[in-house]
N, C-alpha and C positions, 0 to 999 in steps of 0.2 A: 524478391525483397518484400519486408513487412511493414505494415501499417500496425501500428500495436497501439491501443487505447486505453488509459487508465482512468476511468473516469471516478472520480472521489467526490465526496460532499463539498467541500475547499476548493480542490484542483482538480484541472485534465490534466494529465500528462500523457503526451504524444509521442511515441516512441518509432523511430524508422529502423531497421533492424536487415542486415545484409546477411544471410548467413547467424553465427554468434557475435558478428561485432554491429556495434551500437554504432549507426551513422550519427544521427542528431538525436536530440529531446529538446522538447516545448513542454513551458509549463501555463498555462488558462487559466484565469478565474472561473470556478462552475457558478452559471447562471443557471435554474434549472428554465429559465424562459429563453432559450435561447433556440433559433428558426434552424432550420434546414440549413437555408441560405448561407445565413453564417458560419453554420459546421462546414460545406462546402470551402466556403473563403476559408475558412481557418486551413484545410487539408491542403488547400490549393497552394496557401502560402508559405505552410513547411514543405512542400514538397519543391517550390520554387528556388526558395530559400537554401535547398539541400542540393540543386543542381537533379532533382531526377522527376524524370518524364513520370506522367500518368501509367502509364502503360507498361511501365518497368514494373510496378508495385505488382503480386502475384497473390498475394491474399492481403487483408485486414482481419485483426482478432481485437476485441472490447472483452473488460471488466468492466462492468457497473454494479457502480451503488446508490445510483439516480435516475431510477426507470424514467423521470418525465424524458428523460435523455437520450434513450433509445431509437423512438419514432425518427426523432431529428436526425440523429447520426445517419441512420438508416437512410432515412430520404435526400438526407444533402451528398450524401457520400456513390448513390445508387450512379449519377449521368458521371462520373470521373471512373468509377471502375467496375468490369465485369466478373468481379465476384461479390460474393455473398459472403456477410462478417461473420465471424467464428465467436458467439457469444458465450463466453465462458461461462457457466453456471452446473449446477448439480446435476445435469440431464449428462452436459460434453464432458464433463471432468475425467480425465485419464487415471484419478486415484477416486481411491475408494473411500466413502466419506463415514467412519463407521461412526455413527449419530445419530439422535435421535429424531432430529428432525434436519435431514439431510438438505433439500432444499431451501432451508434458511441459512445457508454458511454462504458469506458475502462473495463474491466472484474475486474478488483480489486477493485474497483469504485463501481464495483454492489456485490462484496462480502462485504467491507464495511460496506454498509448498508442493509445487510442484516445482519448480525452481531451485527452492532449496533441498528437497531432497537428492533431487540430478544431480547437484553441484556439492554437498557438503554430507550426503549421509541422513541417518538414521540410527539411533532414536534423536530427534533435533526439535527444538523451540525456536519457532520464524515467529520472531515482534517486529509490529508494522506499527512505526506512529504517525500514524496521520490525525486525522480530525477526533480518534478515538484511538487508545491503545490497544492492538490485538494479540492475545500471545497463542498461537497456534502448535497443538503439538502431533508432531509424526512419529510414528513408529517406527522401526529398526526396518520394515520395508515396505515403509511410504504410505500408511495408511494414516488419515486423518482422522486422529481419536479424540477431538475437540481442544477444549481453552479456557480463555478467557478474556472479556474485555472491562478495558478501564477509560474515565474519559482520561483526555488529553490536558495539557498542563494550563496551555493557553485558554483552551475552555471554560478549565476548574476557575483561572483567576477571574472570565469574566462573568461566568455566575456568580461569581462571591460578590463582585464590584458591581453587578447589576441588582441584587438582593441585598446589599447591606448598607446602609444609607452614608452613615463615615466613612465608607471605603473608597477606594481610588484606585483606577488601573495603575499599574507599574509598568518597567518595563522586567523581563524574567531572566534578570544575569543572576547568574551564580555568587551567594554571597559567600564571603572569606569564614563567617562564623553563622551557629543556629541562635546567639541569642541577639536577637534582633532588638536596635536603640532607639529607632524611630517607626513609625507606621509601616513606613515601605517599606524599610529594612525584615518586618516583621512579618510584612508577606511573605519577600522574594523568600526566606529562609522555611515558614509555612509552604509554600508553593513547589519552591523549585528543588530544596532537599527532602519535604515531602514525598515528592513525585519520587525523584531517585530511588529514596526509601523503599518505597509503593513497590517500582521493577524490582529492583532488585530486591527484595520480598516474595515477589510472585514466584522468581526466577528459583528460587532458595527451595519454597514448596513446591514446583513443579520438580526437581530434581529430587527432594524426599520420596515423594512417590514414584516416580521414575526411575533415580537410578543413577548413581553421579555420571553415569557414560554420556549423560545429557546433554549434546553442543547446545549452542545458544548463538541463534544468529539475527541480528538486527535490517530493520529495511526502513523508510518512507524519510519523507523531507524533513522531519524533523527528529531521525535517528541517530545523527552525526554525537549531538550535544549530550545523547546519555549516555554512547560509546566512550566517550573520553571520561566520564566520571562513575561509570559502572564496572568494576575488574569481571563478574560474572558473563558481561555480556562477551562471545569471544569474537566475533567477526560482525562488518558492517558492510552490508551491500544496498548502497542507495538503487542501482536496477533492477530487482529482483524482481520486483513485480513483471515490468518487460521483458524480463530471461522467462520468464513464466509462458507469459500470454507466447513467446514463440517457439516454446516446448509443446503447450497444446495446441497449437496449429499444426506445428511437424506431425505429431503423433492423430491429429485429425486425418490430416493429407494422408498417413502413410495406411488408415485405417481403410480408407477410399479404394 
C-alpha cells in the first residue's frame, strides 16, 4: 500500500493507494510553517481514519512544490515508517524530460505525465489547474517536450481586486452573457469567460503545431468547471496526479 503526497502551493493532497484503486484522499491547507509533528498527526490520522495499520503502508512517494515542506514530511513521517519517500523530481522521473532546463519542471508536472501517458496515450496535453494553470505536452512516446503556464482564475481576480481601488471580489459563477450590466457582472464575464477563452486558446495553438491527433486531458481541483464549458478539453481526471506518483514508485521498486 501507498502513501502518495501531493503537496501544492494551496493544498496537500494525501492519497492512500492499494494497488490502482484509490482507498482515501485528504485535502490540507498548505501552511509552508508547518512542524514535523504535525505532518506525523496529519499521516497518522488518515491512516486511522482509513482503518490501516502503519505497517501495512510499503512505501511513500511526494511531489512538491514547497521545498520549506520537505524537511517536515521527512522528519515527521521518519518514527511511523521504515521506508524512505520516493521524491519525485528530474533526477527519479521515469520519462524523459527533453528541455531545457530539465530540472526546473515542477514534480506534479512530471507525475502528470506520467500518468497520463500510461493511461491515455501519446501525443496528449495534461492541464492541471491548481494555484496556476499548467499545460504540459507529451509526445507520441512519452517524452516531455514542455508547455505552458497561466495564472489561475481565482488568482487573476484577486490581483485585479488587490491592485485596483473600485474593485471588489466577486464570487466567479459563470455568467449567462459577455456584456456585463453592473461591476460584478463585468468581472465575472472578464474573469471567468476570459479564462475559458485563455484554455481553450492555448489548447487550439498547441494542436496547430502538434497535430490534431492531440488528446487533451484535464486534472487538479479546479478542473471539473472548465471541462463542462470547454468542448476541446476531452477527458477529466481529478487523480491523475496520485495515478502518477504510484506509477513512479512502481517503476522505482521494479528498477531496484
Amino acid at each position: 500500500m501507498l502513501l502518495a503526497y501531493d503537496i501544492g502551493n494551496t493544498n496537500i493532497v494525501v492519497g492512500l493507494l492499494d494497488g490502482e484503486r484509490i482507498v482515501g484522499r485528504w485535502r490540507f491547507t498548505t501552511h509552508r510553517q508547518r512542524t514535523a509533528d504535525e505532518m506525523r498527526f496529519e499521516a497518522s490520522s488518515v491512516l486511522a481514519e482509513a482503518g490501516v495499520d502503519p505497517a501495512d503502508i510499503d512505501g511513500v512517494a511526494a511531489a512538491s512544490v514547497v521545498p520549506s515542506l520537505n524537511s517536515a514530511l521527512a522528519a515527521g513521517l521518519r518514527p511511523l515508517f521504515e521506508t524512505d519517500i520516493l521524491w519525485v523530481d528530474a533526477r527519479t522521473s521515469p520519462i524523459r524530460l527533453d528541455v531545457d532546463e530539465p530540472w526546473s519542471v515542477g514534480a506534479d508536472r512530471i507525475a502528470n505525465c506520467v500518468a497520463g501517458h500510461a493511461l491515455y496515450g501519446g501525443p496528449l496535453l495534461v492541464i492541471d489547474f491548481g494555484t496556476a494553470i499548467t499545460f504540459n505536452l507529451l509526445s507520441k512516446d512519452g517524452v516531455f517536450l514542455g508547455g505552458a503556464i497561466a495564472p489561475e482564475m481565482r488568482l487573476a481576480a484577486d490581483a485585479l481586486t488587490d491592485r485596483a481601488a473600485q474593485l471588489f471580489a466577486v464570487s466567479l459563477d459563470v455568467p449567462d452573457t459577455v456584456i456585463g450590466r453592473t461591476t460584478a457582472s463585468n468581472l465575472r464575464a472578464g474573469l471567468v469567460l476570459g479564462f475559458f477563452d485563455l484554455v481553450d486558446g492555448l489548447i487550439a495553438r498547441f494542436r496547430a503545431e502538434v497535430g490534431p491527433a492531440l488528446r487533451v486531458v484535464a486534472t487538479g481541483g479546479k478542473g471539473d468547471l472548465y471541462v463542462q464549458h470547454i468542448d476541446s478539453i476531452e477527458l477529466y481526471d481529478p487523480d491523475l496526479t496520485l495515478k502518477g506518483l504510484q506509477l513512479c514508485w512502481q517503476r522505482a521498486r521494479a528498477s531496484r
